[in-house]
OpenMM code with the backbone's topology and positions (N, CA, C; nanometers):
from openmm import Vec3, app, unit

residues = "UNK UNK UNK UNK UNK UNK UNK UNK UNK UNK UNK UNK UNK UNK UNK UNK UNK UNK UNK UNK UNK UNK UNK UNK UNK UNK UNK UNK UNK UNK UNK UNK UNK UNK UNK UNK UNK UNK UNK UNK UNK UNK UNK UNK UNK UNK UNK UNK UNK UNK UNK UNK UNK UNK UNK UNK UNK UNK UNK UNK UNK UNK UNK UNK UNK UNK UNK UNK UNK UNK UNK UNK UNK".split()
positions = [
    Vec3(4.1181, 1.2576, -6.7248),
    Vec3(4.2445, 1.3285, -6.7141),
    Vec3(4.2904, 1.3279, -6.5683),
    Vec3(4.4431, 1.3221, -6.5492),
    Vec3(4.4919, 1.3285, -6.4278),
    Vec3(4.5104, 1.4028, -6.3442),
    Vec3(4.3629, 1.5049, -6.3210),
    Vec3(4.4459, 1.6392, -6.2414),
    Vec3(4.4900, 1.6685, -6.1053),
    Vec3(4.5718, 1.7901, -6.0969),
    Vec3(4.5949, 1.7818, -5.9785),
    Vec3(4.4916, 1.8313, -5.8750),
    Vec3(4.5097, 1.7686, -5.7541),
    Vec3(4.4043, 1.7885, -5.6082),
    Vec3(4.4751, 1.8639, -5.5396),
    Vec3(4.4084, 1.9306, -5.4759),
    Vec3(4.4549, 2.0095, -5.3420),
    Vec3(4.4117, 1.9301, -5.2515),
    Vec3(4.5109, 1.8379, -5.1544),
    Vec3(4.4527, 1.7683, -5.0256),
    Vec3(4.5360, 1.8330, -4.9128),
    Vec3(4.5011, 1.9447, -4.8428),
    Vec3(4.5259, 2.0188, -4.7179),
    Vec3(4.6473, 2.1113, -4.7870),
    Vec3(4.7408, 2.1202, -4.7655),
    Vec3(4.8416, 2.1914, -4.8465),
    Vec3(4.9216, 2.1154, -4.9589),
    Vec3(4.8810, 1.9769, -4.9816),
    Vec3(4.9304, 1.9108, -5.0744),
    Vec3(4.8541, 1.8421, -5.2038),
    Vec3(4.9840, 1.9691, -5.2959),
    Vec3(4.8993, 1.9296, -5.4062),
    Vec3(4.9562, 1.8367, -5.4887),
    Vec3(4.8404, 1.7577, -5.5193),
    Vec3(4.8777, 1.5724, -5.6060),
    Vec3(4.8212, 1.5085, -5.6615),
    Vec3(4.8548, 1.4367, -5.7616),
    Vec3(4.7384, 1.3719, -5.8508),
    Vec3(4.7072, 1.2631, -5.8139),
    Vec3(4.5833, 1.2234, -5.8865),
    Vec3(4.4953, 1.1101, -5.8424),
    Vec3(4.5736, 0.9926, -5.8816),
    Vec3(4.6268, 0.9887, -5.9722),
    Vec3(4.7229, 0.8416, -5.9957),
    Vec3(4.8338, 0.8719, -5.8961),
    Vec3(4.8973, 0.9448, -5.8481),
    Vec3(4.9848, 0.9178, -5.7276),
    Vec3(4.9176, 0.9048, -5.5587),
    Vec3(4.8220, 0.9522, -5.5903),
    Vec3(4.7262, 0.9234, -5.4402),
    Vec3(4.7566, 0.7471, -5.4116),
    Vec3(4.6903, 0.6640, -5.5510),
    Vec3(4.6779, 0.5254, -5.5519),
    Vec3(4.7885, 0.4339, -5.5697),
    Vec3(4.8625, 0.4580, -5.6263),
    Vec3(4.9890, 0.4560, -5.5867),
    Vec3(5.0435, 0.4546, -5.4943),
    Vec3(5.0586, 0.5880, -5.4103),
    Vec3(5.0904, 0.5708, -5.2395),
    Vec3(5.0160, 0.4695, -5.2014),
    Vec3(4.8789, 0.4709, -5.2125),
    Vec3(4.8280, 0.3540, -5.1245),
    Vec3(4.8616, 0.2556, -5.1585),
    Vec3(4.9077, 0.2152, -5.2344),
    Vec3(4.9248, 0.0835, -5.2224),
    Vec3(5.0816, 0.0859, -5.1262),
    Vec3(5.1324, 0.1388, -5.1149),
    Vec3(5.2770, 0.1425, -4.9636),
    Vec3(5.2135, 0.1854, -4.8545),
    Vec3(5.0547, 0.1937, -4.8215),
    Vec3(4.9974, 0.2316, -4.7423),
    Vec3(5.0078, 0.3561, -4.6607),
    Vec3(5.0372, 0.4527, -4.7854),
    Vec3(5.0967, 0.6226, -4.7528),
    Vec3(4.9341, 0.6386, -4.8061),
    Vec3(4.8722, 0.7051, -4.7031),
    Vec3(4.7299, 0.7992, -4.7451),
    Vec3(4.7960, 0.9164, -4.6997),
    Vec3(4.7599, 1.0211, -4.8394),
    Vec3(4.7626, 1.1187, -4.8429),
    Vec3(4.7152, 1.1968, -4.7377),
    Vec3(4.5535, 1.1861, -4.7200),
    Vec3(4.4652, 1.2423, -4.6015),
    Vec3(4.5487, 1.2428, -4.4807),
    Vec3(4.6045, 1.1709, -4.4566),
    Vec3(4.6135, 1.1441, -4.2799),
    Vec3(4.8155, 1.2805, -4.2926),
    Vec3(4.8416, 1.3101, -4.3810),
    Vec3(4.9438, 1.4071, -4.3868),
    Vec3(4.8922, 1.5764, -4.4020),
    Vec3(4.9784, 1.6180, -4.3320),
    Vec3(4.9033, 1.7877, -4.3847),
    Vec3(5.0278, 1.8584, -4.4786),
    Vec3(5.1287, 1.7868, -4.5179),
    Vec3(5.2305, 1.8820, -4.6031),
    Vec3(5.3361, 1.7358, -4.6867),
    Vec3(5.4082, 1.8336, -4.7780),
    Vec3(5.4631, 1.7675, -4.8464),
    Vec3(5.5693, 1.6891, -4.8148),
    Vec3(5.6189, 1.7679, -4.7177),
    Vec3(5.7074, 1.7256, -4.6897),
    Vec3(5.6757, 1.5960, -4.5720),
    Vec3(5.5651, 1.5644, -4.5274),
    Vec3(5.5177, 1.4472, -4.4354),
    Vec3(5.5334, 1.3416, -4.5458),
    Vec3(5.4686, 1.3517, -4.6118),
    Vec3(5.4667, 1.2372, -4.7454),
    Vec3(5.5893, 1.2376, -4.7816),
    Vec3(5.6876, 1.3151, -4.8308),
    Vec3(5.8166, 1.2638, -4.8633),
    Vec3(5.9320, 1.1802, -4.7427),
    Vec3(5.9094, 1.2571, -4.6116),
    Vec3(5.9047, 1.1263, -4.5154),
    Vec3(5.9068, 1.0448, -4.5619),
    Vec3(5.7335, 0.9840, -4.5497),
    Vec3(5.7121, 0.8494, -4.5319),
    Vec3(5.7503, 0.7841, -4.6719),
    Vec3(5.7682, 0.8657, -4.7730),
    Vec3(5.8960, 0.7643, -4.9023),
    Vec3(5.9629, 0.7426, -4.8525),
    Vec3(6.0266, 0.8203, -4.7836),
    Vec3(6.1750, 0.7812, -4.7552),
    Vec3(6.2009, 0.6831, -4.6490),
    Vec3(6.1409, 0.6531, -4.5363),
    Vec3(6.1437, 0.5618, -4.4657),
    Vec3(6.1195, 0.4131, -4.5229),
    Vec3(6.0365, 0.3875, -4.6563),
    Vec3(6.0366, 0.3047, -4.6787),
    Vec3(6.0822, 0.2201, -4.8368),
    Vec3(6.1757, 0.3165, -4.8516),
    Vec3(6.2058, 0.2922, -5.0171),
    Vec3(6.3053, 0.2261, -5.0344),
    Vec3(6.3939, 0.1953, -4.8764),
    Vec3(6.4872, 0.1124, -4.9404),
    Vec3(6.4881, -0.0018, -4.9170),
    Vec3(6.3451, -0.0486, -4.8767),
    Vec3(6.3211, -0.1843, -4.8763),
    Vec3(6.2510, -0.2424, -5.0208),
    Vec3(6.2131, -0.1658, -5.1234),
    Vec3(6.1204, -0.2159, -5.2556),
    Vec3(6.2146, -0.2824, -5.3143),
    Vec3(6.1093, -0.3366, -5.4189),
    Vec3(6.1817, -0.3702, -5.5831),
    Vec3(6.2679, -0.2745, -5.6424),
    Vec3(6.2881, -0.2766, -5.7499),
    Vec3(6.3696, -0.2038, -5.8388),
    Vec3(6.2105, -0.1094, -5.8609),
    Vec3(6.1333, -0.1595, -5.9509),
    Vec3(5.9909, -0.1397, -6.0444),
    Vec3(5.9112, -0.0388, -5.9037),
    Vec3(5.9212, -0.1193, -5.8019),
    Vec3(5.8196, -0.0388, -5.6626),
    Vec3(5.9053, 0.1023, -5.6382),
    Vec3(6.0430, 0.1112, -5.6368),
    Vec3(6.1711, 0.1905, -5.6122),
    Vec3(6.1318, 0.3387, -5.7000),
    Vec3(6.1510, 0.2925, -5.8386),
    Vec3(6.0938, 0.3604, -5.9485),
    Vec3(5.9957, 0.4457, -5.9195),
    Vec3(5.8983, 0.3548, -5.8661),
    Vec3(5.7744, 0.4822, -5.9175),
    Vec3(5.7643, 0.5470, -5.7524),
    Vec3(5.7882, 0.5071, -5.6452),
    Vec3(5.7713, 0.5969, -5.5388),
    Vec3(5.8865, 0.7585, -5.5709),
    Vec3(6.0130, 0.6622, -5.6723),
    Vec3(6.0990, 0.7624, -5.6925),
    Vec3(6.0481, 0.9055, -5.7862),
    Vec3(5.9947, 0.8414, -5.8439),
    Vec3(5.8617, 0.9402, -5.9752),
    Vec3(5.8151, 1.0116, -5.8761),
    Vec3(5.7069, 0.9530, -5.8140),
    Vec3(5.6242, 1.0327, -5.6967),
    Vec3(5.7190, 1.1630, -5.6265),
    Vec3(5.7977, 1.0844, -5.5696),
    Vec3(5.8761, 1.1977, -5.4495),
    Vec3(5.9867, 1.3108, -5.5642),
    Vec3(5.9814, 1.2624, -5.6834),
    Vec3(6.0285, 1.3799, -5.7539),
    Vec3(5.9490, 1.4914, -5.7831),
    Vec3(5.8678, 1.4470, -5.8639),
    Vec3(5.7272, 1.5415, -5.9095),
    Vec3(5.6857, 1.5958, -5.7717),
    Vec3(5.6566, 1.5487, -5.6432),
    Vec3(5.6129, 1.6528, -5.5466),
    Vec3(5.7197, 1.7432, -5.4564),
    Vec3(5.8439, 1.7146, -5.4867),
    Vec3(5.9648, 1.7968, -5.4725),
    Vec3(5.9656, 1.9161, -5.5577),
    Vec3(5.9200, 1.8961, -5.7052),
    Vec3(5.9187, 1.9999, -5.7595),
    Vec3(5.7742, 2.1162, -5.7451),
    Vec3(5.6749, 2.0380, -5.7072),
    Vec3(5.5585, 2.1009, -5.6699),
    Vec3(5.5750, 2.1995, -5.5694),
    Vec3(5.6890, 2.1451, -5.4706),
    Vec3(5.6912, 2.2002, -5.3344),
    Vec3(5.7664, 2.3313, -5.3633),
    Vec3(5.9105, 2.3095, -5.4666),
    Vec3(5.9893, 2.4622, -5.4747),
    Vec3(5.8973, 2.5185, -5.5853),
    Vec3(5.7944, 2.5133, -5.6540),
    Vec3(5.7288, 2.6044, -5.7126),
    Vec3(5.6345, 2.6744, -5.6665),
    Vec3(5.5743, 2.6101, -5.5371),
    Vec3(5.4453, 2.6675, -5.3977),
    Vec3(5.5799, 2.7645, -5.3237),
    Vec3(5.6552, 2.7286, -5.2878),
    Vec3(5.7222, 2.8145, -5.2165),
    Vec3(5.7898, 2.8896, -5.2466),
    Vec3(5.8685, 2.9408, -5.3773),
    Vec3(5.9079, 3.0268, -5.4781),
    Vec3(5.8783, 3.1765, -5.4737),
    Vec3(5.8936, 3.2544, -5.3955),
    Vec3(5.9248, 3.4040, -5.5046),
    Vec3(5.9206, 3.3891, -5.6221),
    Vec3(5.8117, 3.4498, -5.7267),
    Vec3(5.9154, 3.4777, -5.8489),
    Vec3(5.8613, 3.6076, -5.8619),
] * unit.nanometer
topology = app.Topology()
chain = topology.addChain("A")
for resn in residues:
    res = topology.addResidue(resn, chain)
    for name in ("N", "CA", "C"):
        topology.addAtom(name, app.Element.getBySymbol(name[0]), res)
């Protein structure tokens, strides 16, 4: 099963860890979410359509991770 990790304040699953790596985004070497959504963004508008996609998956799902850690409710 795919669960989620806590790596420093960012929490993420193991199929998106490997994923990043392969755009050579390691998780480890970031301490927040918003470092990793950075480094999508610096490099997404150079992919495929298919590579585009799934970094786009990624940086959604940890956008929503991020307003639910930081949330009042």
């Amino acid at each position: 099963m795919d669960e989620l990790k806590k790596i420093g304040n960012i929490l993420i699953k193991d199929s998106e860890i490997n994923a990043l790596k392969k755009y050579d985004i390691i998780v480890n070497n970031y301490s927040s979410i918003d470092e990793v959504l950075f480094q999508i963004d610096l490099i997404i508008d150079d992919l495929t359509d298919e590579e585009y996609d799934e970094l786009d998956y990624i940086a959604t799902n940890l956008m929503e991770r991020k307003y639910y850690m930081e949330t009042n409710k």
